[in-house]
C-alpha angles and dihedrals in degrees: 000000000000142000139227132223124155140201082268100058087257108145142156118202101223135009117194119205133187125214078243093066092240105123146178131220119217128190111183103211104178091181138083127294104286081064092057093052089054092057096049086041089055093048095046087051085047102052084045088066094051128104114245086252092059091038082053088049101053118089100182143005104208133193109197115205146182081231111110090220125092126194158154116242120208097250083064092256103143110218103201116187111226099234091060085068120099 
């Protein structure tokens, strides 16, 4: 488990990597909608800078929140209520 921030203020709270290389990106957003939408917003930003090796790699980009509503958006972000965990 790490995490990513760049010179730019980019960053991504977790990132969770397997021994295999394949890897998920988590940014835990506890607020309202328009803080959901910045976390999508960050990993979408993050998997852009990535070479196509690392892009391949990647099986999921994840917003937690305190919502109690998960979901798929269209742009393939995953928004996973906190309480669905477990």
């Amino acid at each position: 488990m790490s995490h990513y921030r760049n010179e730019n203020n980019l960053e991504v709270d977790a990132i969770v990597e397997l021994f295999t290389g394949q890897w998920a990106g988590f940014e835990i957003k506890l607020g309202g909608d328009e803080f959901i939408e910045e976390g999508a917003k960050n990993l979408l930003s993050f998997h852009k800078k990535l070479s196509p090796k690392r892009q391949e790699e990647m099986t999921s980009l994840n917003v937690l929140t305190a919502g109690n509503v998960s979901y798929q958006r269209t742009d393939g972000v995953n928004v996973i209520a906190l309480g669905h965990l477990g």
